[in-house]
C-alpha positions in Angstrom: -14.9 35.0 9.3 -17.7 33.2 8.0 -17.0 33.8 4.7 -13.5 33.1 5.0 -13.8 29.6 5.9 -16.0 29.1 2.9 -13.7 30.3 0.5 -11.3 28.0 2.4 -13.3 25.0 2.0 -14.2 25.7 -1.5 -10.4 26.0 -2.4 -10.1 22.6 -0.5 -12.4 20.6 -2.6 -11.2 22.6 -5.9 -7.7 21.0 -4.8 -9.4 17.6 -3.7 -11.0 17.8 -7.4 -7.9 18.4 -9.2 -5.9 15.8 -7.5 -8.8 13.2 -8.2 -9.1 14.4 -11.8 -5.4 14.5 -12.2 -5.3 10.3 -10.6 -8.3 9.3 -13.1 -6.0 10.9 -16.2 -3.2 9.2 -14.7 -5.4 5.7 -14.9 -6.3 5.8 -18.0 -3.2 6.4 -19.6 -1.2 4.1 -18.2 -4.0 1.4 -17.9 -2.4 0.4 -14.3 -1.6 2.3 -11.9 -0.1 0.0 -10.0 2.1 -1.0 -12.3 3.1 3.0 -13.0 3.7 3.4 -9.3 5.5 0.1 -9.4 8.3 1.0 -12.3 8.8 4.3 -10.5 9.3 2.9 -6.9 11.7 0.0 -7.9 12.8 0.8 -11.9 15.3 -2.0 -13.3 13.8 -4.3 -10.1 14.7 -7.0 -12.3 17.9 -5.7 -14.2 19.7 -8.6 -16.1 17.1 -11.6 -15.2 16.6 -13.1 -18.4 12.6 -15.0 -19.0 11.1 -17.0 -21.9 7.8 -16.6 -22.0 6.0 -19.0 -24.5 2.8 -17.5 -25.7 0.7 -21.3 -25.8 -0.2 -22.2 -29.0 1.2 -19.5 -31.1 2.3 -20.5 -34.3 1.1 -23.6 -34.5 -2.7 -23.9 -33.8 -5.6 -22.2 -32.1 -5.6 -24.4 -29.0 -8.9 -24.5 -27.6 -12.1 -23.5 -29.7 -15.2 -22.0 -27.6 -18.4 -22.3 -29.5 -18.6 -18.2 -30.5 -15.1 -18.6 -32.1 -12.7 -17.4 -29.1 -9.6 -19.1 -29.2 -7.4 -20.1 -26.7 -3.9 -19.2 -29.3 -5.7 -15.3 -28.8 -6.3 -15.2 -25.3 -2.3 -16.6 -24.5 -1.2 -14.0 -27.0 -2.9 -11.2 -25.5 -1.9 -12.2 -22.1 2.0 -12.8 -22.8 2.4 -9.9 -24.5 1.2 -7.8 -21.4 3.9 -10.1 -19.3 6.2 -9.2 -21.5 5.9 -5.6 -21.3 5.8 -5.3 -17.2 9.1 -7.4 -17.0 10.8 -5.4 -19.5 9.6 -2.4 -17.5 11.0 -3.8 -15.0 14.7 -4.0 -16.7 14.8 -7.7 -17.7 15.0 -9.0 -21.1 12.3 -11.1 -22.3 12.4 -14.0 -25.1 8.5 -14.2 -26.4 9.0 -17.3 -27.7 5.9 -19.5 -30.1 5.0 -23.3 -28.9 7.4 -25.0 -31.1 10.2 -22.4 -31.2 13.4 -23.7 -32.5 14.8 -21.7 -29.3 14.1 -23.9 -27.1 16.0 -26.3 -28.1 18.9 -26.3 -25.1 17.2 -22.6 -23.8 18.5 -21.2 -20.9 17.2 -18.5 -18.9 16.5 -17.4 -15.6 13.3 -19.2 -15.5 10.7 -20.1 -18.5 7.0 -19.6 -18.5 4.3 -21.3 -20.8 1.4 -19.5 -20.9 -2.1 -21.1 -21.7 -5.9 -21.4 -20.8 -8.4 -24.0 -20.5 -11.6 -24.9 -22.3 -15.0 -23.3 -22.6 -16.4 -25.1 -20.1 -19.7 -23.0 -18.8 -19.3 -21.5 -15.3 -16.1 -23.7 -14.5 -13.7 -21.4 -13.0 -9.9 -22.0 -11.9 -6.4 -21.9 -13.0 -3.4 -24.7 -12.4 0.4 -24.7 -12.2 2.7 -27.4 -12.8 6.1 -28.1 -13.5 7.9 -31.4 -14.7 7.8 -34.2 -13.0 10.5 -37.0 -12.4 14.4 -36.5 -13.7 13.4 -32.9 -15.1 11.7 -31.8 -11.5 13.9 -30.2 -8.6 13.4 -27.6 -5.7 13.7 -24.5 -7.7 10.8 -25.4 -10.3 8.5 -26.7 -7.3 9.5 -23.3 -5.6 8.6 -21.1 -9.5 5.3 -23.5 -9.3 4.6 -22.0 -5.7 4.9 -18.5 -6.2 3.2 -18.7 -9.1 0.1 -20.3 -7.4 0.1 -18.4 -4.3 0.6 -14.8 -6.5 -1.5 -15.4 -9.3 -4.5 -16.4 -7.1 -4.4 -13.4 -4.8 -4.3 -11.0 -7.8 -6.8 -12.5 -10.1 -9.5 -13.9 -7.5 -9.6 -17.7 -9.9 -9.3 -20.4 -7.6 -6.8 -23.1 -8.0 -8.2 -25.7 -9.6 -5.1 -28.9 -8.5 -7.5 -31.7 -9.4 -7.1 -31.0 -13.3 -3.6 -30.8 -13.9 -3.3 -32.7 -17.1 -0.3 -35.3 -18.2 0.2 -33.1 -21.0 0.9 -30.3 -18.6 3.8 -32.0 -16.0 4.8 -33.6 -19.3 4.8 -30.7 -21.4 7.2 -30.7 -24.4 9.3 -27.5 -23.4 10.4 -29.1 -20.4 12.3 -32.0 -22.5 14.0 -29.5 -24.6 15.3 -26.5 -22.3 18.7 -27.0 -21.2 17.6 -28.6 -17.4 19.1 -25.9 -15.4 16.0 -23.6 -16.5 13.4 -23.1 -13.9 10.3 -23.9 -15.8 6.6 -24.1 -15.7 3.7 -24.2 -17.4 0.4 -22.3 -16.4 -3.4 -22.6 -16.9 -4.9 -19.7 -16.5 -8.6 -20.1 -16.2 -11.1 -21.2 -18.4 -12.4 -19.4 -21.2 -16.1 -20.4 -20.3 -16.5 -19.2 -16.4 -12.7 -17.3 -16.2 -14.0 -15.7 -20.0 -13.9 -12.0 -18.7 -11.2 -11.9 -16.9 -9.4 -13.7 -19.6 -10.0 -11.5 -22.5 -11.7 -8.0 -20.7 -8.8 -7.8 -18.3 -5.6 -9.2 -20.1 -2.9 -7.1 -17.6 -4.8 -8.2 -14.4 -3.8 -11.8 -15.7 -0.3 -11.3 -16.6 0.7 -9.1 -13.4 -0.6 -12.2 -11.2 2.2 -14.0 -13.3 4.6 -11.2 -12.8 4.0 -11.3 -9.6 4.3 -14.6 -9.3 8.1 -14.4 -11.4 9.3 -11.9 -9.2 8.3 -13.8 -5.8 10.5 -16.5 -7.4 13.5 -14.7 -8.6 13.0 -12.5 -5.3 13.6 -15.6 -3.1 16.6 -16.9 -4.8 
């Protein structure tokens, strides 16, 4: 009897070994779980939403320059890209759009999202959300710059950081030149002196706290 319930135990932790071997192959090829689990719980969740996503800076200038050589044009990139891949894997269809893109002249999607970060500022942290302000501003952009705040926070741990929201932000240039019925906003998403690791070491944690925050939006429609 004895030996029985050995052999039964060691069977038990062979299984319990496979199954944790088989979930570590799992997470490294997919790079996210999460998102895996995600697609296969609700595939096409977001069948025929259409999204602009402007990857800051791209294809015009580096943006901001830290003092190693990161620039901010690379860390956007890197980041939109990765948003653009979980939406579409989530069924919608995705404009990766650069800063000045002739597109957005009269644009129109479901919503539109500038990505960026801040400066190199050493051990600042935090990330900001804003939308345009005056004529261009209504209830559904205020709502996009909510769910974007409240998502992006709880999945990336940066604190929002309100009291640096630049004019250049709530008067960024997209806003004058999508067609006004576009949900739009722009978003900071850390700076690349305390944020740094996040930013560049953990690209997908950044853009599925944007995801997340796109689908709160379009969820609450």
């Amino acid at each position: 009897m004895f030996v029985k319930r050995v052999r039964n135990l060691e069977r038990f932790f062979l299984i319990l070994g496979l199954a944790a071997a088989i979930l570590a192959v799992a997470m490294w090829w997919n790079g996210n779980l999460r998102e895996a689990l995600e697609q296969v719980v609700h595939p096409g969740a977001l069948h025929g939403i259409h999204v602009g996503v402007v990857s800051g800076h791209w294809g015009s200038d580096s943006g901001a320059t830290c003092p190693d050589g990161l620039e901010e044009v690379d860390v956007n990139h890197a980041v939109a890209l990765e948003v653009q891949k979980k939406l579409e894997a989530l069924g919608a269809k995705v404009d990766l759009l650069q800063e000045f893109s002739p597109k957005l002249q009269g644009y129109r999607a479901d919503l539109l999202i500038s990505i960026h970060a801040d400066t190199c500022i050493p051990d600042r942290h935090g990330f900001k959300v804003a939308a345009a302000q005056g004529s261009a501003e209504s209830l559904e952009t205020r709502r996009l710059v909510a769910c974007l705040v409240s998502r992006y926070r709880d999945a990336t741990g940066i604190p929002f950081d309100s009291n640096t929201i630049t004019y250049d932000m709530t008067q960024y240039h997209a806003f004058r030149e999508i067609d006004p019925h576009t949900p739009a906003a722009i978003i900071e998403t850390g700076f690349m002196g305390g944020d740094r690791e996040i930013l560049t070491k953990h690209p997908d944690v950044v853009a599925g706290g944007i995801v997340s925050g796109i689908r709160c939006f379009l969820e609450r429609r």
